[in-house]
PAZA-45775 format. One record per residue: chain; residue in one letter; z, y, x of N, C-alpha, C in turn. Coordinates in Angstrom, 2 decimals. Atoms other than C-alpha are relative to their C-alpha. Layout:
BEGIN
<vovo A, a, <Z, Y, X>, <Z, Y, X>, <Z, Y, X>> ...
***
This chain:
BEGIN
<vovo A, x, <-1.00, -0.93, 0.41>, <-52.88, -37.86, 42.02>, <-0.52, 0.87, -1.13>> <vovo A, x, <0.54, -0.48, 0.85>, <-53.06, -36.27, 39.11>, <0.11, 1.87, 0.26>> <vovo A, x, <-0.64, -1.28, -0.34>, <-53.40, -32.58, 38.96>, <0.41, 1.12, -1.04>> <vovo A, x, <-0.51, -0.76, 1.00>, <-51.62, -29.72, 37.36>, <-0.78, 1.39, -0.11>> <vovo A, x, <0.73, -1.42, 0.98>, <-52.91, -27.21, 34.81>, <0.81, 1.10, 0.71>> <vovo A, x, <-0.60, -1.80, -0.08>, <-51.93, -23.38, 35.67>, <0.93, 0.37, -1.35>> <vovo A, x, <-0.88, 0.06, 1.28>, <-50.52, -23.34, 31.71>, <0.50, -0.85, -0.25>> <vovo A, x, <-1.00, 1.07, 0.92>, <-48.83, -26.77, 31.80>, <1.30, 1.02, -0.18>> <vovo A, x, <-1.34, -0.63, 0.24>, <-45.68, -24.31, 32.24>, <0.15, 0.97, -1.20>> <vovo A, x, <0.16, -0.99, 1.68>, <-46.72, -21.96, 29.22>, <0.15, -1.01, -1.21>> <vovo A, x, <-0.20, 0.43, 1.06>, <-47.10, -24.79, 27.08>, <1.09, -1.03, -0.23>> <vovo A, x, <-0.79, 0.37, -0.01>, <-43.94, -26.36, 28.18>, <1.12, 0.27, -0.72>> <vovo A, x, <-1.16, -0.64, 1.53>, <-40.96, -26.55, 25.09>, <1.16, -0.43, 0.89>> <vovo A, x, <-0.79, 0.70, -0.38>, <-38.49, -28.25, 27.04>, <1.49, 1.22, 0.29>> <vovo A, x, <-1.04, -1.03, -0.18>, <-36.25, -24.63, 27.50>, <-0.28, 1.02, -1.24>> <vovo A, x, <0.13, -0.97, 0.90>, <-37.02, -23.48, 24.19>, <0.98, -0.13, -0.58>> <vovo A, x, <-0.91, 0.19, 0.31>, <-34.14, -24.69, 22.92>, <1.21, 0.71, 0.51>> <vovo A, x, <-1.67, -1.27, -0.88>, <-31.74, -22.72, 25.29>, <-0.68, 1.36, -0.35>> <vovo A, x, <0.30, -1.62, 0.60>, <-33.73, -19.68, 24.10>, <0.48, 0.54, -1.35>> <vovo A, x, <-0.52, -0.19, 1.18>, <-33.42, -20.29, 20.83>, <1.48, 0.35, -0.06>> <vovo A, x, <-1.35, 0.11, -0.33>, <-29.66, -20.73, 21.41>, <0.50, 1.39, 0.65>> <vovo A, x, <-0.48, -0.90, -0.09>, <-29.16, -17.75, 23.34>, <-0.23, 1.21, -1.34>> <vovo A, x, <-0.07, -1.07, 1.56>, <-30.38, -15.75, 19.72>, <0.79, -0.14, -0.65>> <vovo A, x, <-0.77, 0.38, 1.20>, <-28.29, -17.20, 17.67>, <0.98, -0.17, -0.07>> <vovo A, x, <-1.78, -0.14, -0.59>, <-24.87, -17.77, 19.39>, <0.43, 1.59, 0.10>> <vovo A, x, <-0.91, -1.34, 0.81>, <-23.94, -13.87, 19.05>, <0.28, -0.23, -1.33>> <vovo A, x, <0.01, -0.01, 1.68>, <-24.44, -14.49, 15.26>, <1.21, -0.72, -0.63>> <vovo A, x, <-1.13, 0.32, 1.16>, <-21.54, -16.76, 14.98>, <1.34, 0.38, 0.25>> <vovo A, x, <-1.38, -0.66, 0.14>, <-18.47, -15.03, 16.08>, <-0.11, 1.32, -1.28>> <vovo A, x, <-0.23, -0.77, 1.28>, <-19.89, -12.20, 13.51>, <0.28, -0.63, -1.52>> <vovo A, x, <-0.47, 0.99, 0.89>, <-20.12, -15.13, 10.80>, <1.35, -0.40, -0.31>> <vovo A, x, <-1.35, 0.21, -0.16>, <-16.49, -16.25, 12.03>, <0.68, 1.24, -0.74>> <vovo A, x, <-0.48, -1.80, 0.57>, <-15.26, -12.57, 11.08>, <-0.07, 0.53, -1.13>> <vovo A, x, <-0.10, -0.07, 0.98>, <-16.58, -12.04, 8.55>, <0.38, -0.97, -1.17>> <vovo A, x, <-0.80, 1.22, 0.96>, <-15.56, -15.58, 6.97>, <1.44, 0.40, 0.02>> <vovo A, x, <-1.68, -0.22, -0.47>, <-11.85, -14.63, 8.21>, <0.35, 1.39, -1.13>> <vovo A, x, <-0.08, -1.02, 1.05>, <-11.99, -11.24, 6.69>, <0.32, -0.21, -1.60>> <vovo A, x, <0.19, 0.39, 1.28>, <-13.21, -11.86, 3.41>, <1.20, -1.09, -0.91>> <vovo A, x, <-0.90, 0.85, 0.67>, <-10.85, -14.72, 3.14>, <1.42, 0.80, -0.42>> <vovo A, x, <-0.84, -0.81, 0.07>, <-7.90, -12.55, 4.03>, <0.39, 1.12, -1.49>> <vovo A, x, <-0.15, -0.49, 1.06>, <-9.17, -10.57, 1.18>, <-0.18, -0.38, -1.64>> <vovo A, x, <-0.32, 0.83, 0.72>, <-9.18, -12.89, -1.23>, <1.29, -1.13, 0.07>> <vovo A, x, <-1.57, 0.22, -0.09>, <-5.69, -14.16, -0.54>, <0.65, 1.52, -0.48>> <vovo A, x, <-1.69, -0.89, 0.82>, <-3.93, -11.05, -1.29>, <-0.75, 0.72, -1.19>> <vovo A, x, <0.40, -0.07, 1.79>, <-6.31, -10.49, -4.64>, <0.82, -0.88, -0.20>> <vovo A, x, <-1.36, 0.83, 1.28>, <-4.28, -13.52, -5.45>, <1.23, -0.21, -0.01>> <vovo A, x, <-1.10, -0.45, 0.02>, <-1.39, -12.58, -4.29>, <0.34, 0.92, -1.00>> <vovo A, x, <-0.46, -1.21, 1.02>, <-1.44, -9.16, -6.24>, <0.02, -0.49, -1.44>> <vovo A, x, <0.22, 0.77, 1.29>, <-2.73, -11.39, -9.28>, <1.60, -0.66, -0.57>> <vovo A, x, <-1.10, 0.85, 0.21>, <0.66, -13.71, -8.95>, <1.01, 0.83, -0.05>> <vovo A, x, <-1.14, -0.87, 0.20>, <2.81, -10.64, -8.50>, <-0.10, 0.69, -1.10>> <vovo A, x, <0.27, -0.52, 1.68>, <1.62, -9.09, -12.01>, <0.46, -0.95, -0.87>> <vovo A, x, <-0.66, 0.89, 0.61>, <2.29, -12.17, -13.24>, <1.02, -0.47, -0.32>> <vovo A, x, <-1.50, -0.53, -0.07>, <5.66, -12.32, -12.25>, <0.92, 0.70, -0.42>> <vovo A, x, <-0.50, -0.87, 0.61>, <6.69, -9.18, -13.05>, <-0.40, -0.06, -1.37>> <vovo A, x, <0.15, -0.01, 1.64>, <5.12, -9.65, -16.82>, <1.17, -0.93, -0.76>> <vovo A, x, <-0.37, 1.23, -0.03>, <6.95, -12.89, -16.76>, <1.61, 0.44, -0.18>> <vovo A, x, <-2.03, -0.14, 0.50>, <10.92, -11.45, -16.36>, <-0.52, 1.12, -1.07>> <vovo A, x, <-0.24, -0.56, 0.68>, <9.36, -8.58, -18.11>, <0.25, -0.39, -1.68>> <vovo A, x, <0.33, 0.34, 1.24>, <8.62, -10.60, -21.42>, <1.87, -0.67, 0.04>> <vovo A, x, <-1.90, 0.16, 0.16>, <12.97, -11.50, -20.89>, <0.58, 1.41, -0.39>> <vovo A, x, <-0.85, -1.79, -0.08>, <13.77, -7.94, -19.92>, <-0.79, 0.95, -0.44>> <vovo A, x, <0.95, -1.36, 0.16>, <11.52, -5.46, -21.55>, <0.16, 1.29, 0.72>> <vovo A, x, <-0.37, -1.19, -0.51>, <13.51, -2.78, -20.68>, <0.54, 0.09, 0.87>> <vovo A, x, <-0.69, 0.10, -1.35>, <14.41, -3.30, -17.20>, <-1.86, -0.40, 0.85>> <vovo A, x, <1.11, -0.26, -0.92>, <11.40, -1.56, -15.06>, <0.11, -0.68, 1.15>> <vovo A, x, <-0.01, 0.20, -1.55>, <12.76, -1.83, -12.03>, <0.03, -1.45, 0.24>> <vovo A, x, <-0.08, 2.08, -0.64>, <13.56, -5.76, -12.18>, <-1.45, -0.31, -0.26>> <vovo A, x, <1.26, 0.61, -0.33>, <10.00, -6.09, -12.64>, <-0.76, 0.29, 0.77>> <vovo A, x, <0.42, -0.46, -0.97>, <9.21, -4.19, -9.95>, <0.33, -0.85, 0.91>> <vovo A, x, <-0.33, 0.90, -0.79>, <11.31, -6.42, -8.15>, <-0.71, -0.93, -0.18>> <vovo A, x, <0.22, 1.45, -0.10>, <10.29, -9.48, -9.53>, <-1.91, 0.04, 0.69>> <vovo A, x, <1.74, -0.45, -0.92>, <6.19, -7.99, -8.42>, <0.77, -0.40, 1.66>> <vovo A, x, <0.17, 0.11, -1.33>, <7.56, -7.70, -4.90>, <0.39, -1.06, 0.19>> <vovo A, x, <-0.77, 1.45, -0.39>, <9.73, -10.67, -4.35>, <-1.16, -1.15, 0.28>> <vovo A, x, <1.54, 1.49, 0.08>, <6.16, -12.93, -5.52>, <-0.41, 0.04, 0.82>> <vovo A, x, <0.76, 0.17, -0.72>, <4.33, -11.56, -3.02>, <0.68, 1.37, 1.19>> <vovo A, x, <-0.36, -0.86, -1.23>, <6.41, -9.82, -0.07>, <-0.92, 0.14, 1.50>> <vovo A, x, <1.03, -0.43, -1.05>, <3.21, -10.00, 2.66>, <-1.10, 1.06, -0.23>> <vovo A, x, <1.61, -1.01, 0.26>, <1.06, -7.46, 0.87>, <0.41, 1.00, 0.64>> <vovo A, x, <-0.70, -1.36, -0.75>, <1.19, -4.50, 2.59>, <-0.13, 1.43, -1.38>> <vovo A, x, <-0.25, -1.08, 1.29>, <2.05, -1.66, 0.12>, <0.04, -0.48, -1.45>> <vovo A, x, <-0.31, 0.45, 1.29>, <2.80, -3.19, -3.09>, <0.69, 0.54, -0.84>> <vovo A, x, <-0.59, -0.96, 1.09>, <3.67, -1.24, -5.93>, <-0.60, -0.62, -1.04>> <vovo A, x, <0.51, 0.33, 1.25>, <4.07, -2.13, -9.12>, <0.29, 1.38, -1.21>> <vovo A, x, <-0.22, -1.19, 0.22>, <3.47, 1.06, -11.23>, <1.12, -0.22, -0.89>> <vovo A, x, <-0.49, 0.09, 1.23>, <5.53, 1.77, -14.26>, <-0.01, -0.96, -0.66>> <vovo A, x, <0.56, 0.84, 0.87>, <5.46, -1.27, -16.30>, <0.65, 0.89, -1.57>> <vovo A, x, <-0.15, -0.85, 1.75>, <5.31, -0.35, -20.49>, <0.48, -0.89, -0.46>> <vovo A, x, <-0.14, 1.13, 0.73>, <6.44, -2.43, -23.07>, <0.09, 1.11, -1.33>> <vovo A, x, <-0.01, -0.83, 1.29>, <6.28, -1.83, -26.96>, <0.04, -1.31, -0.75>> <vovo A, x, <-0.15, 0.90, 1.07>, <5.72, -3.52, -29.86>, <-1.32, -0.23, -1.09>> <vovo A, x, <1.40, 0.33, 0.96>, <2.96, -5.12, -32.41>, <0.29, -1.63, -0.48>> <vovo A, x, <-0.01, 1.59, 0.86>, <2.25, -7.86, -34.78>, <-0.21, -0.84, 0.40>> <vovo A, x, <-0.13, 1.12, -0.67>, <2.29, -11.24, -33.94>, <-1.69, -0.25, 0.00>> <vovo A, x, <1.44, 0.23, 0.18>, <-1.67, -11.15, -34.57>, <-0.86, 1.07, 1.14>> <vovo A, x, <0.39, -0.81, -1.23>, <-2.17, -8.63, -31.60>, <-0.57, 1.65, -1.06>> <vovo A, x, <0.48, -0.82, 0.34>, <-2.69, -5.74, -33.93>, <0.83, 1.00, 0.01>> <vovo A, x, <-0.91, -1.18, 0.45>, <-0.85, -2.00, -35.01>, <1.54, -0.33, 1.56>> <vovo A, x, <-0.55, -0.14, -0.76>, <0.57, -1.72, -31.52>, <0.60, 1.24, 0.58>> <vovo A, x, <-0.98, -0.98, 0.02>, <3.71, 0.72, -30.99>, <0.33, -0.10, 1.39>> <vovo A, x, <-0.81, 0.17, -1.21>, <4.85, 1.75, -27.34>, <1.49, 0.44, -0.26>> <vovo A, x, <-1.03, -0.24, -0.12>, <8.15, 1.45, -26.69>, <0.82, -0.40, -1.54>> <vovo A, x, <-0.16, 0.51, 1.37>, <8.63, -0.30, -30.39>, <1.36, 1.04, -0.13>> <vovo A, x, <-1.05, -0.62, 1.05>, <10.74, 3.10, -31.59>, <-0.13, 0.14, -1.46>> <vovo A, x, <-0.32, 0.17, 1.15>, <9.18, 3.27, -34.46>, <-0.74, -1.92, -0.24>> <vovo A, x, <0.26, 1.23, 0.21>, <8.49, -0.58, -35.94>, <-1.71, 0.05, -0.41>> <vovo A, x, <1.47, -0.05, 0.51>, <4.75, -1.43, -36.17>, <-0.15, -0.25, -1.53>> <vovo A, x, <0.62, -0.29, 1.91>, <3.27, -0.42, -39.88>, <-0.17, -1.30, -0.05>> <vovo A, x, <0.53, 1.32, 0.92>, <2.32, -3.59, -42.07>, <-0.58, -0.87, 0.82>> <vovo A, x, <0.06, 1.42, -0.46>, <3.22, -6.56, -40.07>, <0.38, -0.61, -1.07>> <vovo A, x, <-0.40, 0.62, 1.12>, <2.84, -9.28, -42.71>, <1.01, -1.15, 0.46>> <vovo A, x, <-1.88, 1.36, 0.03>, <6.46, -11.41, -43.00>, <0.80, 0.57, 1.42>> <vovo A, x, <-1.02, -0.50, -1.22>, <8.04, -8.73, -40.42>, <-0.47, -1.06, 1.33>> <vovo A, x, <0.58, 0.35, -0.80>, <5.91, -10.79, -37.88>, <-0.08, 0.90, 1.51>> <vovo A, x, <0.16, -1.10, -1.01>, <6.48, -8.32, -34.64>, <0.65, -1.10, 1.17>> <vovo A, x, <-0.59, 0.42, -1.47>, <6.91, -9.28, -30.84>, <-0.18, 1.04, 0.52>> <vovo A, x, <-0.02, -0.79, -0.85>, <7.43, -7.50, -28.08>, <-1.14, -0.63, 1.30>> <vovo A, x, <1.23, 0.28, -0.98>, <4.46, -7.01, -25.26>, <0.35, 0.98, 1.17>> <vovo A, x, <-0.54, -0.94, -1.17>, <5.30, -5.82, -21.62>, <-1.57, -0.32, 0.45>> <vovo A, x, <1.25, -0.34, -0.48>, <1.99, -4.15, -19.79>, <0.79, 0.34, 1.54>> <vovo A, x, <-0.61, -0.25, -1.48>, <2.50, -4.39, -15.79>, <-1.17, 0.30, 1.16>> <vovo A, x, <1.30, -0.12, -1.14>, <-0.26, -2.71, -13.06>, <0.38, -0.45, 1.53>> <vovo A, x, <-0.97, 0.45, -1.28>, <0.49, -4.12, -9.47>, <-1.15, 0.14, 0.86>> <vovo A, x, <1.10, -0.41, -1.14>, <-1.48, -2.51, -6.31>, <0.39, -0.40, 0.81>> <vovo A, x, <-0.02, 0.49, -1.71>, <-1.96, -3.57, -2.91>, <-0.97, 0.49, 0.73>> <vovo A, x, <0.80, -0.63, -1.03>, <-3.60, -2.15, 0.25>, <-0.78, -1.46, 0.57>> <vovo A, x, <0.36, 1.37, -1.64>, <-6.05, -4.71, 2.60>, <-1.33, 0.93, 0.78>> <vovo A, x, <0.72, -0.74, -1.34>, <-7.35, -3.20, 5.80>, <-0.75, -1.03, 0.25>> <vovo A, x, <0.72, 1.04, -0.62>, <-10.17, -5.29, 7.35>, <0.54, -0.15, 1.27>> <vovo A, x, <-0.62, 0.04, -1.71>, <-9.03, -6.74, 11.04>, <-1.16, 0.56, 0.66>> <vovo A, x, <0.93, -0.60, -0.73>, <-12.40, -5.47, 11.96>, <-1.38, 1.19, -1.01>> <vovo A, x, <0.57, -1.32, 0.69>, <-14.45, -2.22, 11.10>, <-1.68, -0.20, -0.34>> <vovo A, x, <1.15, 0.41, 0.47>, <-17.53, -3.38, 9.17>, <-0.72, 1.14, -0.82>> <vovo A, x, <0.70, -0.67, 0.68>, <-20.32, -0.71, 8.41>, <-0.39, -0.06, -0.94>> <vovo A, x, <-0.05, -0.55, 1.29>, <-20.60, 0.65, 5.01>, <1.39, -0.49, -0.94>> <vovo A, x, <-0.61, 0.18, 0.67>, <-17.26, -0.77, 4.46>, <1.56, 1.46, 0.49>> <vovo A, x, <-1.86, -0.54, -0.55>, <-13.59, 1.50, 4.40>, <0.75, -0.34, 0.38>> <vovo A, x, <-1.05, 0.53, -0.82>, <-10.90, 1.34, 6.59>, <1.13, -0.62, -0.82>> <vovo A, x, <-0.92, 0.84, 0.76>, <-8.80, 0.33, 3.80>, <-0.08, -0.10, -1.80>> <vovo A, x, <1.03, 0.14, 1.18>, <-9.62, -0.86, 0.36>, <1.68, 0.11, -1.34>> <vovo A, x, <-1.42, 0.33, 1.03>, <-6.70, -0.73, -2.80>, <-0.43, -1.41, -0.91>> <vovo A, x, <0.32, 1.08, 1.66>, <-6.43, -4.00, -5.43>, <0.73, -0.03, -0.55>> <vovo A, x, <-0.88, 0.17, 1.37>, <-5.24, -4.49, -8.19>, <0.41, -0.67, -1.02>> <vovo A, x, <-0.44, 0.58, 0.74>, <-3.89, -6.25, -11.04>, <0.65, 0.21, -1.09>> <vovo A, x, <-0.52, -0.35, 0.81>, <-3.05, -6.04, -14.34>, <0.92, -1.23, -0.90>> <vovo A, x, <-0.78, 1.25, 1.04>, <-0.70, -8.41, -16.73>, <0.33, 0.42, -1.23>> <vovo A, x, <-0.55, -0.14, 1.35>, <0.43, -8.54, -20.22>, <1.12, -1.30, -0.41>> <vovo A, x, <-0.51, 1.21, 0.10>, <2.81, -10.88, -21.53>, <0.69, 0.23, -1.17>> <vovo A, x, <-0.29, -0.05, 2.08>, <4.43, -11.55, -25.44>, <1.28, -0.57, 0.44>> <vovo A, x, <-0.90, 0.29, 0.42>, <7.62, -12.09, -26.09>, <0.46, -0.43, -1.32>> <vovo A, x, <-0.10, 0.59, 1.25>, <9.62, -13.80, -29.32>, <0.09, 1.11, -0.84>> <vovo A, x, <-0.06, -0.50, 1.18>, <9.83, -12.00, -32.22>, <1.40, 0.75, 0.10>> <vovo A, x, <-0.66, -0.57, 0.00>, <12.34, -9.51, -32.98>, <0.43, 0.24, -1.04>> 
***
């Protein structure tokens, strides 16, 4: 019969593996969470992105019709929570992006061959709360978005 060491059980690996395992299984529901999170907040960046877009988009039709581009911001993206699209601007400048007039009352100075379009400017905010309260971060964060968009000639 053979006989046994006093440390065969010390130098036994055979339950190191369930040790290991109990370290490291907390780690992935925080992983999970924070993958979920993060994603969450990168969906409604591109939400707010597509609703600027939008609203630039009827604005470069309607210059002067705020509010429908306010609409057309919310309509894109009706799950953001608080969505505002501020003021949008519009004006006027040369077809070369230069001598830019808000609100084209007076006509931009020395566009060569009367070369002028119209340019609507649109900011579009959104709130995202995290589903869970992650140290050094805030309970709720703002984003944002900006657009521009050209219209034909005038």
């Amino acid at each position: 019969m053979k006989k046994l060491n006093r440390f065969h059980l010390l130098r036994d690996e055979q339950g190191a593996s369930l040790v290991e395992l109990a370290f490291v299984l907390p780690l992935f529901p925080l992983l999970l969470c924070g993958a979920l999170d993060f994603g969450r907040a990168f969906y409604l960046s591109v939400e707010i992105v597509g609703a600027a877009q939008a609203a630039a988009a009827y604005g470069s039709q309607n210059p002067t019709d705020t509010a429908g581009m306010q609409y057309a911001a919310q309509d894109d993206a009706p799950d953001v929570p608080n969505l505002s699209a501020g003021t949008p601007t519009y004006g006027c400048e040369c077809s070369d992006g230069t001598n830019y007039v808000a609100s084209c009352a007076p006509a931009p100075p020395s566009c060569p061959s009367n070369n002028e379009v119209q340019r609507v400017n649109v900011r579009v905010t959104g709130t995202y709360s995290p589903l869970f309260p992650w140290p050094g971060l805030p309970s709720s964060m703002s984003l944002s978005s900006s657009a521009s968009m050209r219209s034909g000639g005038s």
